[in-house]
C-alpha positions in Angstrom: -76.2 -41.0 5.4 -72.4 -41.3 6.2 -71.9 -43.3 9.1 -71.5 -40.4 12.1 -68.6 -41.2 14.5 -69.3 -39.8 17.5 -66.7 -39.7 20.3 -68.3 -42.4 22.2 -68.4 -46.1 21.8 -69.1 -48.7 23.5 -65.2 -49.0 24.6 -64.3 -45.5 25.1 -68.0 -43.9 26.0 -66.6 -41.0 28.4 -64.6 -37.9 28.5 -64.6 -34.8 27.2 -62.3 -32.6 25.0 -61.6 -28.6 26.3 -63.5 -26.1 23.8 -60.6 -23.9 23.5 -58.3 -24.4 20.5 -54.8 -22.7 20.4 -53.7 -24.3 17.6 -53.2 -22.2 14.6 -50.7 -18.7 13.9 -50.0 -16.4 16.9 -53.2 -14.4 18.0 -53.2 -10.5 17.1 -52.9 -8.5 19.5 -54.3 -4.9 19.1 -54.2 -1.9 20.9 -57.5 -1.0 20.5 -59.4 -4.1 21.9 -63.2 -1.9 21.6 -65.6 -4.0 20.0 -66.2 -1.8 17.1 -62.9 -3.5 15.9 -64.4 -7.1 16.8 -66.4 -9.7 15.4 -66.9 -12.0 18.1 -67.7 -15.9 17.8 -69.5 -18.1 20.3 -69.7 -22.0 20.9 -72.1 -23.7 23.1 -71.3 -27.5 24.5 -74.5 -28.7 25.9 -74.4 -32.0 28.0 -72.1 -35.2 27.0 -71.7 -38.6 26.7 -70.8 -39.3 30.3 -72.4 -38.8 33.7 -69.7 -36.1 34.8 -70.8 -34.1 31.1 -74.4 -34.8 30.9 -76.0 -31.8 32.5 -73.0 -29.3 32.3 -73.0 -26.4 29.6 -69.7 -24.7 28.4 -69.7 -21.6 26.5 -66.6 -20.1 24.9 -66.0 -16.8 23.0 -63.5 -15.5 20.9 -62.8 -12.2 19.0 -61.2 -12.0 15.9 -60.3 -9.0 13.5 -59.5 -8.8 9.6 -59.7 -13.0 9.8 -57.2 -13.5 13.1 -58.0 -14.3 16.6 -58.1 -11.6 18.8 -55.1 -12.4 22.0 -55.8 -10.0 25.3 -53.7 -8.6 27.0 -55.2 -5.6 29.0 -58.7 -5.2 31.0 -60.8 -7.1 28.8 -63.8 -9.1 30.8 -66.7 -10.3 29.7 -69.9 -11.6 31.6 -72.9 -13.8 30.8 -76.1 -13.2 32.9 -74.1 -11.4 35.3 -71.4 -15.2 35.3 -67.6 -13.8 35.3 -66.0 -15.9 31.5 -62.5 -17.3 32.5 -60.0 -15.9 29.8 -57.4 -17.9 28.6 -55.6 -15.8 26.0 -57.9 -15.2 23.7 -61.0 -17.2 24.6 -63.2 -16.6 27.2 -65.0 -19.7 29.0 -67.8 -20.9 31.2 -68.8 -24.4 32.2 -72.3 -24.2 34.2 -75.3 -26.9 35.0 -77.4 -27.1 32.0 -80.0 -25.6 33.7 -78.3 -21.9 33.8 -79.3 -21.4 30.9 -81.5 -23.7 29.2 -84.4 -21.9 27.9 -83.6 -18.7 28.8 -82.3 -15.6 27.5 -78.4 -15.0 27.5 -77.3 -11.7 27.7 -73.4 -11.3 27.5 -71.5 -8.1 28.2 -68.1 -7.1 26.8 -65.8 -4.7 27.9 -62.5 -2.7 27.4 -61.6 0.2 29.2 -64.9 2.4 29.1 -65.8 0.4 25.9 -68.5 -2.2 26.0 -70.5 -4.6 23.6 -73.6 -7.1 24.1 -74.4 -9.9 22.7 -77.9 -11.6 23.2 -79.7 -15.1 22.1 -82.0 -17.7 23.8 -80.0 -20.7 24.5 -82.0 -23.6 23.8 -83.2 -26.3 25.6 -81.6 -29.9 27.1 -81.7 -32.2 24.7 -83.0 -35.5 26.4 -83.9 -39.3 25.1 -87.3 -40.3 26.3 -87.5 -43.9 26.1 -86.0 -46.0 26.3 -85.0 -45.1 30.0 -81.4 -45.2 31.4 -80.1 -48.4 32.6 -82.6 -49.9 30.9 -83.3 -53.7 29.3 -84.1 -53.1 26.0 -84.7 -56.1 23.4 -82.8 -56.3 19.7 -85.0 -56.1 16.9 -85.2 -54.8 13.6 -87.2 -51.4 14.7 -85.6 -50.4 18.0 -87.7 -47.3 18.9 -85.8 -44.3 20.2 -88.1 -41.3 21.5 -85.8 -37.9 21.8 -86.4 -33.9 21.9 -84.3 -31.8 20.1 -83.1 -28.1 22.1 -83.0 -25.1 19.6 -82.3 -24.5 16.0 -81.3 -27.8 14.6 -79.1 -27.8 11.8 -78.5 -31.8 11.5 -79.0 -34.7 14.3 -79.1 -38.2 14.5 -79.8 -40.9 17.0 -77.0 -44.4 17.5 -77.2 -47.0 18.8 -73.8 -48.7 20.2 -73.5 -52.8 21.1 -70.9 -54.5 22.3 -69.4 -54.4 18.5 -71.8 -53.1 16.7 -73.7 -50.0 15.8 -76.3 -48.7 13.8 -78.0 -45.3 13.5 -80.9 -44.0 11.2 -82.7 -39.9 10.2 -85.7 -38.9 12.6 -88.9 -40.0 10.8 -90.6 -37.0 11.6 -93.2 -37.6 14.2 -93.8 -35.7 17.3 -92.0 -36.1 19.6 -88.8 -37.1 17.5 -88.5 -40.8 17.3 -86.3 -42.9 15.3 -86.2 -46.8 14.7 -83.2 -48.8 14.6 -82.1 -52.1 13.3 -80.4 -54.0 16.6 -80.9 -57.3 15.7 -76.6 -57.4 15.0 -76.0 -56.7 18.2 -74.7 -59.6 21.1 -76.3 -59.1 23.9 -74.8 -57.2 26.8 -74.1 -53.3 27.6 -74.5 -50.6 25.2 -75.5 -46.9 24.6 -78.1 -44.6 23.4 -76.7 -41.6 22.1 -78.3 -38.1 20.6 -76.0 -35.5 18.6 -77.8 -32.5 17.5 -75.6 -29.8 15.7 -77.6 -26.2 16.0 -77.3 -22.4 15.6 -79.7 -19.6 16.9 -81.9 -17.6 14.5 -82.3 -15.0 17.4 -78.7 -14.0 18.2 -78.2 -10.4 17.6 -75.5 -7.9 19.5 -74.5 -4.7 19.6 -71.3 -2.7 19.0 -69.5 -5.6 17.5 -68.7 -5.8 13.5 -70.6 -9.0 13.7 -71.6 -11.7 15.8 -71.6 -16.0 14.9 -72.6 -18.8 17.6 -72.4 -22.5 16.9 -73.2 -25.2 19.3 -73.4 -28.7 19.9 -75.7 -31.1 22.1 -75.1 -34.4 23.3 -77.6 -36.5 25.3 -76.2 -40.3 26.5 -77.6 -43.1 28.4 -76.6 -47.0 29.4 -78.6 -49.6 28.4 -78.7 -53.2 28.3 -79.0 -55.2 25.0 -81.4 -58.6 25.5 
């Protein structure tokens, strides 16, 4: 496995990067915006590396037609559970607590003019590290145990560990619940993280009126800990 480099370390373990890309050519702008003429793509952010992250979810949607990204400029809204999405050109964006959603259906609802489309999935759970605890002492050796759950569909994810200059990171070993073990015995003592980056989709996403419908996500789960 490729070492994974995830945006925390144990220098720079906080902050977060805005969802919404506008990089790229101009977006299209049509004047039929129904969703017949849409395929729409979703992203789900759940938690991050740092206290102000951990338990917020961000959602954002975009709509795209023959390959280009769909820009509004008309009456276009579209709601999640009955949540007003923020639009900001041609994305459409949420941050809520974690707990909105986790677990739960998602129902969202498009609309233009008297047109409207829905789009439906289960979002999945929190991810969350079990032991060791946050804030915790924890001792080096060569088979650090690291206890996690995994939220949803998971297409890849992988446990590190972060020292003061070191790191190391191993695949789940596949018992239940998920735990990994890592080699610490590099590390000099002193503060460092735990960190969990699952990568998943949703088998159960489905939506109506739309040419087609994609939703990728990502989840995060952090804690502090003490290297002895």
């Amino acid at each position: 496995m490729a070492s994974p480099s995830p945006r925390a370390s144990a220098s720079n373990a906080a902050g977060s990067v805005s969802m919404i890309d506008v990089a790229g050519p101009p977006d299209l702008i049509l004047k039929d915006t129904a969703p017949a003429h849409l395929a729409a793509s979703l992203y789900l952010s759940v938690g991050g590396y740092d206290a102000s992250t951990r338990n917020i979810t961000e959602m954002a949607v975009s709509f795209s037609s023959q390959g280009r990204r769909i820009g509004f400029v008309a009456d276009e809204t579209l709601t999640c559970n009955g949540l007003a999405l923020q639009r900001r050109g041609g994305t459409f964006d949420l941050k809520v607590s974690t707990d909105t959603f986790a677990g739960k259906g998602v129902t969202c609802t498009y609309r233009s003019g008297p047109n409207l489309g829905t789009i439906a999935f289960t979002a999945p759970v929190a991810p969350a590290i079990l032991s060791p605890q946050d804030n915790s002492v924890v001792a080096r050796s060569a088979r650090t145990p690291v206890t996690f759950r995994i939220g949803g569909h998971s297409t890849m994810f992988y446990v590190i560990a972060l020292g003061p200059s070191s790191k190391a990171w191993s695949d789940p070993t596949g018992t239940r619940p998920p735990q990994v073990l890592l080699d610490t015995r590099a590390f000099c003592p002193g503060p460092g993280f735990v960190a969990l980056n699952q990568f998943f989709d949703k088998p159960d996403l489905h939506s109506t009126g739309f040419q087609s419908v994609e939703l990728h996500g990502q989840a995060v789960q952090q804690i502090g800990v003490t290297w002895a």
